[in-house]
ZAGU-410858 format. One record per residue (C-alpha): x, y, z; residue number from 1. Coordinates in steps of 0.5 Angstrom, whole numbers, plus 2048, in hexadecimal, padded with zeros to 3 digits. Layout:
<pts>
<pt><xx>X</xx><yy>Y</yy><zz>Z</zz><seq>NUM</seq></pt>
...
</pts>
This chain:
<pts>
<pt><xx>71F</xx><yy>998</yy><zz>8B2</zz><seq>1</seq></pt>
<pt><xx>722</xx><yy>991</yy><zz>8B6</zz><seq>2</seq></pt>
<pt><xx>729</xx><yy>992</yy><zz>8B4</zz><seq>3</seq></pt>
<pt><xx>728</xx><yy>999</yy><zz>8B5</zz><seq>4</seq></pt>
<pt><xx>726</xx><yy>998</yy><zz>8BD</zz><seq>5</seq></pt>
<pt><xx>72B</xx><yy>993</yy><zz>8BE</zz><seq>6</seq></pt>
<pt><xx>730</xx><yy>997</yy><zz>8BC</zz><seq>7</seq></pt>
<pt><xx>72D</xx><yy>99E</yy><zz>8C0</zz><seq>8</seq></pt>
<pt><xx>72D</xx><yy>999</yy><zz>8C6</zz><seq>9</seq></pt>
<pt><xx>734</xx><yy>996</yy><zz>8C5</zz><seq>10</seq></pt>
<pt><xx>737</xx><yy>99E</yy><zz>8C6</zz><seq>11</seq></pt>
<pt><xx>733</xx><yy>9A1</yy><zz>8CC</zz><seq>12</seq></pt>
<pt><xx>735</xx><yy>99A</yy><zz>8CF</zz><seq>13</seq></pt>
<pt><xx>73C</xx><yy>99B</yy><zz>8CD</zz><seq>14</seq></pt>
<pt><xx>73C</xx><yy>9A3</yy><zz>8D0</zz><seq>15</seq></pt>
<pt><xx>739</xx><yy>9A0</yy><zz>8D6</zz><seq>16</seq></pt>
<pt><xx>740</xx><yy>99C</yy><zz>8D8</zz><seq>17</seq></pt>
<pt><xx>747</xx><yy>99E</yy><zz>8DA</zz><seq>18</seq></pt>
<pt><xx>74C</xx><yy>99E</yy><zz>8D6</zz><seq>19</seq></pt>
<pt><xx>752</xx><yy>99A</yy><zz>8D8</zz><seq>20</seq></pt>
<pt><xx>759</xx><yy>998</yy><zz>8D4</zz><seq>21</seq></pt>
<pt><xx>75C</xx><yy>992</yy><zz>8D6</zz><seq>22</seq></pt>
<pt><xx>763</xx><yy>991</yy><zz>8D8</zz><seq>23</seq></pt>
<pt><xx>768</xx><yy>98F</yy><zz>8D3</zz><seq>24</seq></pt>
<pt><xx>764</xx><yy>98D</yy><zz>8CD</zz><seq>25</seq></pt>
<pt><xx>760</xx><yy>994</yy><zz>8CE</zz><seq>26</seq></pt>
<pt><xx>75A</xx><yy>992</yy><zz>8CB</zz><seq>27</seq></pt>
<pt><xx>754</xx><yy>996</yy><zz>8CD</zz><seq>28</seq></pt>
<pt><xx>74D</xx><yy>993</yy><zz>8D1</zz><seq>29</seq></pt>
<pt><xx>747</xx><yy>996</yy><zz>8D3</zz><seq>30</seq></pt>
<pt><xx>745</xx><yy>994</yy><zz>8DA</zz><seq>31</seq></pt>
<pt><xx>73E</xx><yy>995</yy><zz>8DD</zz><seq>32</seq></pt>
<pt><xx>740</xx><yy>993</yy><zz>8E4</zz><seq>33</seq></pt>
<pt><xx>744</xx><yy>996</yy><zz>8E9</zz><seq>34</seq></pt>
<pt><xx>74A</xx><yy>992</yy><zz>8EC</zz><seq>35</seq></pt>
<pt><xx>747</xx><yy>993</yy><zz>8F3</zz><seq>36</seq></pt>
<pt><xx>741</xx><yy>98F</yy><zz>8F1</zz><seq>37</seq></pt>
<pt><xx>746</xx><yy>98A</yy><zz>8ED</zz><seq>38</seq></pt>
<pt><xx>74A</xx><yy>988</yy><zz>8F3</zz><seq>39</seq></pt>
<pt><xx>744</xx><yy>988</yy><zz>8F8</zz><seq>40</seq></pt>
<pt><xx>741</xx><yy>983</yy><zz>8F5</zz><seq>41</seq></pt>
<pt><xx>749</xx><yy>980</yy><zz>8F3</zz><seq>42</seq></pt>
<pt><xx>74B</xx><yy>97F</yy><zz>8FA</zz><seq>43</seq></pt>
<pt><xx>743</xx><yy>97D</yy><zz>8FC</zz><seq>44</seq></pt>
<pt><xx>743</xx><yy>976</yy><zz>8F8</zz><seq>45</seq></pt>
<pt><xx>74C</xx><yy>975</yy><zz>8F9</zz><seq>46</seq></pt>
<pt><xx>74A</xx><yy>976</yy><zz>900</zz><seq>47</seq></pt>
<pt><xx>745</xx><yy>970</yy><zz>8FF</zz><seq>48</seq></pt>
<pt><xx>749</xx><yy>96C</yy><zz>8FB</zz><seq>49</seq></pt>
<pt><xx>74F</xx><yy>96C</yy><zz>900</zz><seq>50</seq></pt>
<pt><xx>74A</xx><yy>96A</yy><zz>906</zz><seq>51</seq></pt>
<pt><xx>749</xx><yy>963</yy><zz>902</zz><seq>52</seq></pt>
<pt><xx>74F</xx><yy>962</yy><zz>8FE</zz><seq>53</seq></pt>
<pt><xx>756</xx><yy>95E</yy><zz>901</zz><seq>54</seq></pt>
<pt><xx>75C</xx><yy>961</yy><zz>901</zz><seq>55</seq></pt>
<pt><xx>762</xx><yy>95D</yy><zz>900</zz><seq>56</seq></pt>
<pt><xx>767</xx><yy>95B</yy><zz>905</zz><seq>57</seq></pt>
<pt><xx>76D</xx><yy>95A</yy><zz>900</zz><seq>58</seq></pt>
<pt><xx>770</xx><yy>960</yy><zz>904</zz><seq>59</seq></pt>
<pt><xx>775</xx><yy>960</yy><zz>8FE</zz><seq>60</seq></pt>
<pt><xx>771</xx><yy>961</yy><zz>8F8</zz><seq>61</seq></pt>
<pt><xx>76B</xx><yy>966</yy><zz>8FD</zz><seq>62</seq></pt>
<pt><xx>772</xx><yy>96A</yy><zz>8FE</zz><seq>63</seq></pt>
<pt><xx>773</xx><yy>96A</yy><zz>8F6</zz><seq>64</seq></pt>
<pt><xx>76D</xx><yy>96C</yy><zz>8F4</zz><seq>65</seq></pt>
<pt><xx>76E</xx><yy>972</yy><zz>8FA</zz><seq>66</seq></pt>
<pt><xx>774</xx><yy>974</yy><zz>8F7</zz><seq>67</seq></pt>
<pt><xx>773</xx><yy>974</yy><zz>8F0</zz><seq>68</seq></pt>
<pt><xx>76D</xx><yy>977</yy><zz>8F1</zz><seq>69</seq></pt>
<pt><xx>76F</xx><yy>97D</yy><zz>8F6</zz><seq>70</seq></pt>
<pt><xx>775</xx><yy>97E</yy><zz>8F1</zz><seq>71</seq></pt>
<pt><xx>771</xx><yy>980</yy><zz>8EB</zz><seq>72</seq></pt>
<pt><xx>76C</xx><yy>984</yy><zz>8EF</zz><seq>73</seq></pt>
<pt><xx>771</xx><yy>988</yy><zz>8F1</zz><seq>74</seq></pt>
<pt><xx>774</xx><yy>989</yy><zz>8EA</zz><seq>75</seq></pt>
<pt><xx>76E</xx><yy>98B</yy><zz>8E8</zz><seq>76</seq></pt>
<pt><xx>76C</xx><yy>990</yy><zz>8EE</zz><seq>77</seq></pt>
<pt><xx>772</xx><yy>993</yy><zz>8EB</zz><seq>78</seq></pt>
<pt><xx>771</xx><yy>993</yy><zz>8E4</zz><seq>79</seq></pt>
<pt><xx>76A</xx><yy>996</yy><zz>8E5</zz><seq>80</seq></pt>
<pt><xx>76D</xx><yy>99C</yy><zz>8EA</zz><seq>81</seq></pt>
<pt><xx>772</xx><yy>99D</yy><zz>8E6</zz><seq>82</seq></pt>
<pt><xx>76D</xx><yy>99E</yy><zz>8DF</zz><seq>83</seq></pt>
<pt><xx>768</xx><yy>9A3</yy><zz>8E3</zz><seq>84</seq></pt>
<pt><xx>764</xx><yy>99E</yy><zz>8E5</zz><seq>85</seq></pt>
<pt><xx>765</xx><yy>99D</yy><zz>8EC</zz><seq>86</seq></pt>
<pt><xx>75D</xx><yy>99E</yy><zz>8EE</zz><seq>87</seq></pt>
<pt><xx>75C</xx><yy>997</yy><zz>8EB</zz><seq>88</seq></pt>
<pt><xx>762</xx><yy>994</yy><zz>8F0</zz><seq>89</seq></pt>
<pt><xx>75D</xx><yy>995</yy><zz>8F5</zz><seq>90</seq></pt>
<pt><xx>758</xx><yy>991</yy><zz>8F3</zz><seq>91</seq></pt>
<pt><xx>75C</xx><yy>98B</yy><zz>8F4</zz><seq>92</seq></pt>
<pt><xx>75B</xx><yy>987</yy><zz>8FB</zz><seq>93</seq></pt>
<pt><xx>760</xx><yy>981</yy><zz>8F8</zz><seq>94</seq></pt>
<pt><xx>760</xx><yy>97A</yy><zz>8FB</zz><seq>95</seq></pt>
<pt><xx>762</xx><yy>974</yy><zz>8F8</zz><seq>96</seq></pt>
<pt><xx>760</xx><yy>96D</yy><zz>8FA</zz><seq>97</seq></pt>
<pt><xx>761</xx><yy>966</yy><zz>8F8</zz><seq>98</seq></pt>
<pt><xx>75C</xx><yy>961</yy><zz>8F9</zz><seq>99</seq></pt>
<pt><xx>75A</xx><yy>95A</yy><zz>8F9</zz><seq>100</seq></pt>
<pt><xx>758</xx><yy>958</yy><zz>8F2</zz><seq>101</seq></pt>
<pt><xx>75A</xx><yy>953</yy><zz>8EC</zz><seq>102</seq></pt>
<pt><xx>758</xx><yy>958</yy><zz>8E7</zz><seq>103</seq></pt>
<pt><xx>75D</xx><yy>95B</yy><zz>8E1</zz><seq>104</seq></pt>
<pt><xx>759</xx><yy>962</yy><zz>8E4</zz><seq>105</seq></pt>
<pt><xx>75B</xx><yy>969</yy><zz>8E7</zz><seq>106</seq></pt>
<pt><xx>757</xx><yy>96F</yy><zz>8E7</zz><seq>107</seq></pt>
<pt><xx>757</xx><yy>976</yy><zz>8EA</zz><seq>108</seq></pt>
<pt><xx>751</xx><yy>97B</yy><zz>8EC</zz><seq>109</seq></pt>
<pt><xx>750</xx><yy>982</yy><zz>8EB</zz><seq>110</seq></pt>
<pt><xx>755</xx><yy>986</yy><zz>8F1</zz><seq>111</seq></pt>
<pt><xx>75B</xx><yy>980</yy><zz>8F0</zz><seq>112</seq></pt>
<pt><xx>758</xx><yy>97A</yy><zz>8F4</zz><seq>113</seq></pt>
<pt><xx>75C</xx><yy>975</yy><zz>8F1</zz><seq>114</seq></pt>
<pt><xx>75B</xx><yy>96D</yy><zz>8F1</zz><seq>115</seq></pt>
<pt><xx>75F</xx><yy>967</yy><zz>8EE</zz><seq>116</seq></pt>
<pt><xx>75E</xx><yy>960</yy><zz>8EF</zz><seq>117</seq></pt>
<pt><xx>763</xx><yy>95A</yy><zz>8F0</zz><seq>118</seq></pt>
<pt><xx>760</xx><yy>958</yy><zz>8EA</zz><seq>119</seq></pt>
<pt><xx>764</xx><yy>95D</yy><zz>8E6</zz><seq>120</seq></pt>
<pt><xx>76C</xx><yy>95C</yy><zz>8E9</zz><seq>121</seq></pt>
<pt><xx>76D</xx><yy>956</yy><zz>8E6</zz><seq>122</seq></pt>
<pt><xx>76D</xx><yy>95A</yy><zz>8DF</zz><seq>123</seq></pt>
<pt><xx>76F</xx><yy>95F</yy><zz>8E1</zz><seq>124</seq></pt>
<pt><xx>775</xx><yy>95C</yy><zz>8E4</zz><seq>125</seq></pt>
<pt><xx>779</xx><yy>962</yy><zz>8E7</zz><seq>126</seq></pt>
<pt><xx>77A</xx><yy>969</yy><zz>8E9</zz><seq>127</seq></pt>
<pt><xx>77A</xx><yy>96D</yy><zz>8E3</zz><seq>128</seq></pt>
<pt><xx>774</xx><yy>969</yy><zz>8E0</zz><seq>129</seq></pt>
<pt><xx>76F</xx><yy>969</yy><zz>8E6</zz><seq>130</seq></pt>
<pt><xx>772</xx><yy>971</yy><zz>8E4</zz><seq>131</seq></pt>
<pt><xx>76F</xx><yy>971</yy><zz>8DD</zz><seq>132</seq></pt>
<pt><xx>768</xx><yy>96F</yy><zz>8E0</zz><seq>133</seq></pt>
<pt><xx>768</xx><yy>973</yy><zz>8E5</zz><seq>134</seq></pt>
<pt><xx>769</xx><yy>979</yy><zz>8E1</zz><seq>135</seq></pt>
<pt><xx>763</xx><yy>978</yy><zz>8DD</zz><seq>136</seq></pt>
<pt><xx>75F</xx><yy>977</yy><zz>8E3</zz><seq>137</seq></pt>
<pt><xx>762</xx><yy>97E</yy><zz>8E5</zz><seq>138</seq></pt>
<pt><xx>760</xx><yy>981</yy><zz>8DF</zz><seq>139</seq></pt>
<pt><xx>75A</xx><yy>97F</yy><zz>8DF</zz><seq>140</seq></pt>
<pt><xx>759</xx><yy>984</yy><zz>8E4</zz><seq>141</seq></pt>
<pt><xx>75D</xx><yy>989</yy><zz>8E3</zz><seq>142</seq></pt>
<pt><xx>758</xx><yy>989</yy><zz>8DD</zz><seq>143</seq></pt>
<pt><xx>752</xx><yy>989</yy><zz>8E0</zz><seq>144</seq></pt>
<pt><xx>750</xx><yy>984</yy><zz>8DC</zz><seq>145</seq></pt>
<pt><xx>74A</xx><yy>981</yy><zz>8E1</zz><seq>146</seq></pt>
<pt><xx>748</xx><yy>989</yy><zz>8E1</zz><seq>147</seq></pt>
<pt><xx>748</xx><yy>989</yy><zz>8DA</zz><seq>148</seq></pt>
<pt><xx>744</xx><yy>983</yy><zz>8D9</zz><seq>149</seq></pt>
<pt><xx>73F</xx><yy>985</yy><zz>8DE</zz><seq>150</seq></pt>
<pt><xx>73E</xx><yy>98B</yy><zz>8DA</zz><seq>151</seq></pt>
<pt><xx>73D</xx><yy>988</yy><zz>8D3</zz><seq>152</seq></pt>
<pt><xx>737</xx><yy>983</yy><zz>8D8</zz><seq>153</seq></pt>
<pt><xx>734</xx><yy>98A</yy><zz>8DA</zz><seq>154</seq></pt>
<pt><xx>734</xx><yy>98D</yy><zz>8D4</zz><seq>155</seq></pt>
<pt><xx>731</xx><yy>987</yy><zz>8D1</zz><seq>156</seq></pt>
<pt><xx>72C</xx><yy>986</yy><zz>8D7</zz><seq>157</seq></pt>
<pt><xx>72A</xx><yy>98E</yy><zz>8D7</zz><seq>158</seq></pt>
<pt><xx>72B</xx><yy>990</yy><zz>8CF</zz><seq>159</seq></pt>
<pt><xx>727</xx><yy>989</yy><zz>8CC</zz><seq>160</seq></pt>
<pt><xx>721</xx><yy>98C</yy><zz>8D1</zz><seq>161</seq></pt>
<pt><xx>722</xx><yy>993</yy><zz>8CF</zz><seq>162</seq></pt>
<pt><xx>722</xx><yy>991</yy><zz>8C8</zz><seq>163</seq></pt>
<pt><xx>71B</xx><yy>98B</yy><zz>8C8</zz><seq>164</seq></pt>
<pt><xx>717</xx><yy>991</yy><zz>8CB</zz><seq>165</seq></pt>
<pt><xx>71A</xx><yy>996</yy><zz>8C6</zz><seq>166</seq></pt>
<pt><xx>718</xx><yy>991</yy><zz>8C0</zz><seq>167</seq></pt>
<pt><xx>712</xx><yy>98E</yy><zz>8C2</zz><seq>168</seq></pt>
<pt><xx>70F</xx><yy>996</yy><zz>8C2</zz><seq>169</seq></pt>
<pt><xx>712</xx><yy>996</yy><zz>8BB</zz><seq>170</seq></pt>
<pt><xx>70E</xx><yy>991</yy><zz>8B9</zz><seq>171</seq></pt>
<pt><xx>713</xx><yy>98C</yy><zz>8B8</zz><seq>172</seq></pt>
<pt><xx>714</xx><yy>984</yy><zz>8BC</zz><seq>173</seq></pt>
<pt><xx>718</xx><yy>983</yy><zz>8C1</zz><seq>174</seq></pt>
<pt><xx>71A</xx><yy>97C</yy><zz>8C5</zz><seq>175</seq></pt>
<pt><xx>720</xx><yy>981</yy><zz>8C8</zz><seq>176</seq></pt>
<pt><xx>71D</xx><yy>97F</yy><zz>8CF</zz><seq>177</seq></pt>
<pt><xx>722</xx><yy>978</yy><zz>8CE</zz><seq>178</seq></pt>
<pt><xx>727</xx><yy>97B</yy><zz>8CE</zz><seq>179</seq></pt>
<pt><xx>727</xx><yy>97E</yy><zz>8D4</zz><seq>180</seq></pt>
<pt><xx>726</xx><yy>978</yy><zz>8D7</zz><seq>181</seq></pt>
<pt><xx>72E</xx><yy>976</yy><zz>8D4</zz><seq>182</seq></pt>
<pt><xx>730</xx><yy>97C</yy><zz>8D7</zz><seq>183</seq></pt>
<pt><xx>72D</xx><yy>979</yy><zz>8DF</zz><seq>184</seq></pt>
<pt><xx>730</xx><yy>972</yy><zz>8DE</zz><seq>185</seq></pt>
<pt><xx>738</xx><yy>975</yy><zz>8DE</zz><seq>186</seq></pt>
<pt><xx>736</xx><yy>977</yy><zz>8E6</zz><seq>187</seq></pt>
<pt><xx>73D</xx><yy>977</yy><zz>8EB</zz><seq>188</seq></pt>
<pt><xx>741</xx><yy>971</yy><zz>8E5</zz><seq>189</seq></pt>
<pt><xx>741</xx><yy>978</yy><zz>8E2</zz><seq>190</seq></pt>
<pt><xx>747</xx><yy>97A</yy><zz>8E7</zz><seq>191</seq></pt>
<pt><xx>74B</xx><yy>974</yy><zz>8E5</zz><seq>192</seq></pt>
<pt><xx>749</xx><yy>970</yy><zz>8DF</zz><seq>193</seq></pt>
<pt><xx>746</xx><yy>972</yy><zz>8D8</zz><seq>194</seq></pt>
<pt><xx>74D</xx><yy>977</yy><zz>8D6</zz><seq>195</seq></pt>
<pt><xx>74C</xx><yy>978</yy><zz>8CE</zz><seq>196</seq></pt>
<pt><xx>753</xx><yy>975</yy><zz>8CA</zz><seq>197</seq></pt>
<pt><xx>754</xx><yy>97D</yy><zz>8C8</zz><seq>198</seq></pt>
<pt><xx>754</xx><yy>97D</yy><zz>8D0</zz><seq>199</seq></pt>
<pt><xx>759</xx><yy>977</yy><zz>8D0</zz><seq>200</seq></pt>
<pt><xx>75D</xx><yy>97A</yy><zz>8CB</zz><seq>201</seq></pt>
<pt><xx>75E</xx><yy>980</yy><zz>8CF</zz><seq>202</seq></pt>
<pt><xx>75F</xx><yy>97C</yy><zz>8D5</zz><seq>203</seq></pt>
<pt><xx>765</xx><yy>978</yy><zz>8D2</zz><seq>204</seq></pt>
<pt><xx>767</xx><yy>97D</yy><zz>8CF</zz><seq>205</seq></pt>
<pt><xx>767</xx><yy>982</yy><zz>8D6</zz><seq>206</seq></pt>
<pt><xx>76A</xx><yy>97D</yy><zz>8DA</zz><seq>207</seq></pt>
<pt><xx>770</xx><yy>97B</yy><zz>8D6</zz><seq>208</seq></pt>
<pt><xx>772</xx><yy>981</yy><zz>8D7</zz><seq>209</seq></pt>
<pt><xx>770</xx><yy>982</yy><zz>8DE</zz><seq>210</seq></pt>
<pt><xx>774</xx><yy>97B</yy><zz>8E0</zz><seq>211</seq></pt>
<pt><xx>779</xx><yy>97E</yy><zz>8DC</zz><seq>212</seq></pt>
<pt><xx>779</xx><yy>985</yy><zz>8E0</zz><seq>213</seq></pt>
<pt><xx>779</xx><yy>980</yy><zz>8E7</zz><seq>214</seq></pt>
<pt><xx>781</xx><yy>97C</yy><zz>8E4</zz><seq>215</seq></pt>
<pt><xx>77E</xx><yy>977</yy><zz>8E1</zz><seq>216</seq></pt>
<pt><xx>780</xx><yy>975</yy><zz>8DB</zz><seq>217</seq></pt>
<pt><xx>77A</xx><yy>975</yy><zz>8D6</zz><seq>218</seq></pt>
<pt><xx>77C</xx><yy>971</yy><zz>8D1</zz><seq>219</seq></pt>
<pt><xx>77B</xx><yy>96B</yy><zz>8D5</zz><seq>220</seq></pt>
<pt><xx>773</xx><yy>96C</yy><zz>8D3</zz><seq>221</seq></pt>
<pt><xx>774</xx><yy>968</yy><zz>8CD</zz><seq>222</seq></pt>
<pt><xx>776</xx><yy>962</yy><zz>8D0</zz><seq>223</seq></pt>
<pt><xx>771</xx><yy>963</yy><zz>8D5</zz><seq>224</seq></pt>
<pt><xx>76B</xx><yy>963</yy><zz>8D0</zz><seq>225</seq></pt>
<pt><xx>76E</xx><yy>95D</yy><zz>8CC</zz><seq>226</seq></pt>
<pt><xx>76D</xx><yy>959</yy><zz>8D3</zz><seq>227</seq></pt>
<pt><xx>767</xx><yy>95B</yy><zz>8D4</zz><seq>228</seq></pt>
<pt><xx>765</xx><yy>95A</yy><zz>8CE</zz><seq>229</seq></pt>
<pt><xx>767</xx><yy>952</yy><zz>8CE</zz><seq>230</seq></pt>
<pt><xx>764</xx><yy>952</yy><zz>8D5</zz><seq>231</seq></pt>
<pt><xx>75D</xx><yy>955</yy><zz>8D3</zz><seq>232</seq></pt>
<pt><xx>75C</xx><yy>953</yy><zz>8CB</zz><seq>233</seq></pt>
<pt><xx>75F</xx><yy>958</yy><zz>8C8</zz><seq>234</seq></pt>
<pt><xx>759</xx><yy>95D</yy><zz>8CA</zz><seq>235</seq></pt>
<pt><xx>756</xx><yy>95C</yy><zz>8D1</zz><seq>236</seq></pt>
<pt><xx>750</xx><yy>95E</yy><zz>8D5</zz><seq>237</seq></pt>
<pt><xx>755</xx><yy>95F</yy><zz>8DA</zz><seq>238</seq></pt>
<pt><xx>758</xx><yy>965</yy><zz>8DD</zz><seq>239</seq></pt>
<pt><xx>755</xx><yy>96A</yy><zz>8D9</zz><seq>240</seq></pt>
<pt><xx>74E</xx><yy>96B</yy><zz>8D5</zz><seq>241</seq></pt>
<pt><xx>74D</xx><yy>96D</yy><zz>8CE</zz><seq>242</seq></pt>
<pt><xx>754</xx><yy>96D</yy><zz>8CE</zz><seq>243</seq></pt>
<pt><xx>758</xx><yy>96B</yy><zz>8C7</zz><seq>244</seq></pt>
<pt><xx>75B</xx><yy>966</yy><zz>8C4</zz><seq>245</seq></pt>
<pt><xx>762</xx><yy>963</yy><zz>8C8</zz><seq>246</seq></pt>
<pt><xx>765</xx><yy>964</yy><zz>8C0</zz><seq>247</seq></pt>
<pt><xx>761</xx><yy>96C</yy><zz>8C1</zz><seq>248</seq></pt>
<pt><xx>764</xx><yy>96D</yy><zz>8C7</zz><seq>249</seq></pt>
<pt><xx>76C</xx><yy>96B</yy><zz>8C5</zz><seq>250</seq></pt>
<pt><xx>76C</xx><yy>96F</yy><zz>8BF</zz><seq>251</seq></pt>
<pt><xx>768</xx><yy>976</yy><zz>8C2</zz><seq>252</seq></pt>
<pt><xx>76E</xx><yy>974</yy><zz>8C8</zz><seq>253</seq></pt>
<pt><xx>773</xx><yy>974</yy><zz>8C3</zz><seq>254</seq></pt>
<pt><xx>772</xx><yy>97A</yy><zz>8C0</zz><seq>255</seq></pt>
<pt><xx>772</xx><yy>97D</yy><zz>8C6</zz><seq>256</seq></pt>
<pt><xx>779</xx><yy>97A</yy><zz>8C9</zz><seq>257</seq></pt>
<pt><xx>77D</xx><yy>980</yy><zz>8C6</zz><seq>258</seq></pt>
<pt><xx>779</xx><yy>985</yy><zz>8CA</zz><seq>259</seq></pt>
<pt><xx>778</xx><yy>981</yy><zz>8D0</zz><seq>260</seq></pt>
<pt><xx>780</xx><yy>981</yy><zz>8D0</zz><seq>261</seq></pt>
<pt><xx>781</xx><yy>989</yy><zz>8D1</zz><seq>262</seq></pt>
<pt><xx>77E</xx><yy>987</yy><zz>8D7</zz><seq>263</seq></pt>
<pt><xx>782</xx><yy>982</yy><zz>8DA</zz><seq>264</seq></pt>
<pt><xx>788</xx><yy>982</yy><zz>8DE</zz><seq>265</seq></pt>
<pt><xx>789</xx><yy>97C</yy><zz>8E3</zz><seq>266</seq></pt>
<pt><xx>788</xx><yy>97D</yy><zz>8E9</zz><seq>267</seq></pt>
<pt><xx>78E</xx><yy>97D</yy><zz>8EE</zz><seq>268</seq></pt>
<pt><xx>78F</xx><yy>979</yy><zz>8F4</zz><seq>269</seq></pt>
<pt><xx>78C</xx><yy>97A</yy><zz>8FB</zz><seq>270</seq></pt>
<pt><xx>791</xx><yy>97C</yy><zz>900</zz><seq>271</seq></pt>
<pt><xx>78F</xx><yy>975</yy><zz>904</zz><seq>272</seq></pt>
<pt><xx>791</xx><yy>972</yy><zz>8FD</zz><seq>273</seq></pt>
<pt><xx>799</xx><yy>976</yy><zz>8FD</zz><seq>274</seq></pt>
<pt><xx>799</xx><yy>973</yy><zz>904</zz><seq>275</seq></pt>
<pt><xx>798</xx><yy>96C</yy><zz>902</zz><seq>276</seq></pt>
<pt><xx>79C</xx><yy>96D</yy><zz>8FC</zz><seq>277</seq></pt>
<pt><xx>7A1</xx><yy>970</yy><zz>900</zz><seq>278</seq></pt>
<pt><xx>7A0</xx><yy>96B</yy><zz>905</zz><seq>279</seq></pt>
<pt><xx>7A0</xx><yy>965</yy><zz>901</zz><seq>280</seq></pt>
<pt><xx>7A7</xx><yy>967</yy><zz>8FE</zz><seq>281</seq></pt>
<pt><xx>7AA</xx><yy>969</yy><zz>904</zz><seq>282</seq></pt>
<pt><xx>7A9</xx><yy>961</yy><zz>906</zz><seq>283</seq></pt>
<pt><xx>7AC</xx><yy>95E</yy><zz>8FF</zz><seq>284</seq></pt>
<pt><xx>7B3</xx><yy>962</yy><zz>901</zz><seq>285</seq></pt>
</pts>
């Protein structure tokens, strides 16, 4: 009867939600919350965050952090408009920022608040790394990733509730209501920390390919990940929560590699770059 109750309850939960496809990887997730809801809390708590944190006053690298994030937002906006998903583009209010703080840390709430610390540059050390970094954060967005663990939170809170009341009238035990205390303790941290490794994968993994999509060459994540993985023990806390291993992650990463390719083509110059250039060799002669 318990097993049968659980899985009843599992189904009518399930049935409840909206069912999404994620970009690129095409895995399907059940959402039982709008993203209306998901942003207003978002851009409450980023909001709040902003008010207290220091931004940098390294002009040189805040407008890097700008521009490569602008950059893959852009590719991304394109990519979703042109698979028949331009409705999702609307969801995001981008801004990217570059805060004071020594930690090896980025991260991103729902709608594409994105936040890097200086601590992070010194490993990413250039473009097209603070590119592969700032990928994931996109992607963690664009797959609704906070939704989705706000979503499993509620249907533990809701369903471990359901099922003590059905169990107890069934004659069966129950200690069901500490669970639902788990489910409170994850409160606004769910929106920036707490991703699963499956969904750290699937950021990887989405993030190589939206950098790639951007001009910025993929295959520099690997090198990326062994730096961090010398700067942090080869596992940080740092940076991502419940991620995997360094080792993990270079070898998910290089088996998506090929497929991140199809999608890379450099980026050209700007018009201000040819003119400096053009400048430039007018000098030499």
């Amino acid at each position: 009867m318990k097993y049968f109750l659980m899985s009843m309850l599992a189904a009518v939960l399930v049935s409840c939600g909206t069912t999404k496809t994620v970009p690129i990887t095409g895995r399907q997730q059940n959402l039982m919350v709008s993203d209306e809801q998901v942003l207003s809390l978002s851009f409450q708590q980023y909001s709040d965050y902003m008010k207290s944190a220091k931004p940098s006053t390294n002009k040189t690298n805040t407008e890097m952090v700008k521009r490569v994030g602008q950059r893959i937002a852009k590719a991304v906006e394109s990519y979703l408009t042109s698979n028949g998903m331009a409705e999702d583009v609307k969801s995001y209010s981008w801004e990217f920022n570059l805060v004071q703080d020594n930690q090896v840390n980025a991260w991103c709430m729902p709608g594409g608040k994105i936040v890097v610390y200086e601590g992070l540059l010194p490993v990413t050390k250039n473009e097209s790394s603070l590119a592969i970094v700032m990928g994931h954060e996109i992607a963690h967005a664009v797959a609704r990733h906070s939704a989705e663990r706000l979503s499993n939170a509620y249907k533990e809170q809701y369903g471990s509730a359901a099922l003590s009341a059905l169990l107890q009238g069934a004659g069966v035990g129950a200690g069901w209501q500490q669970l639902i205390g788990i489910a409170q303790q994850y409160g606004g941290k769910i929106l920036v920390s707490g991703f699963s490794r499956k969904q750290e994968s699937e950021a990887d993994h989405m993030g190589l390919i939206f950098a790639a999509m951007a001009g910025y060459d993929p295959q520099v994540a690997v090198d990326f990940w062994q730096r961090m993985s010398s700067a942090t023990g080869g596992g940080s806390n740092s940076l991502f929560s419940d991620h995997p291993s360094d080792a993990t992650r270079i070898q998910q990463i290089q088996g998506w590699l090929p497929e991140a390719q199809k999608y890379f083509k450099p980026a050209t110059a700007t018009v201000a770059t040819k003119k400096a250039i053009v400048k430039k060799n007018a000098n030499k002669k």
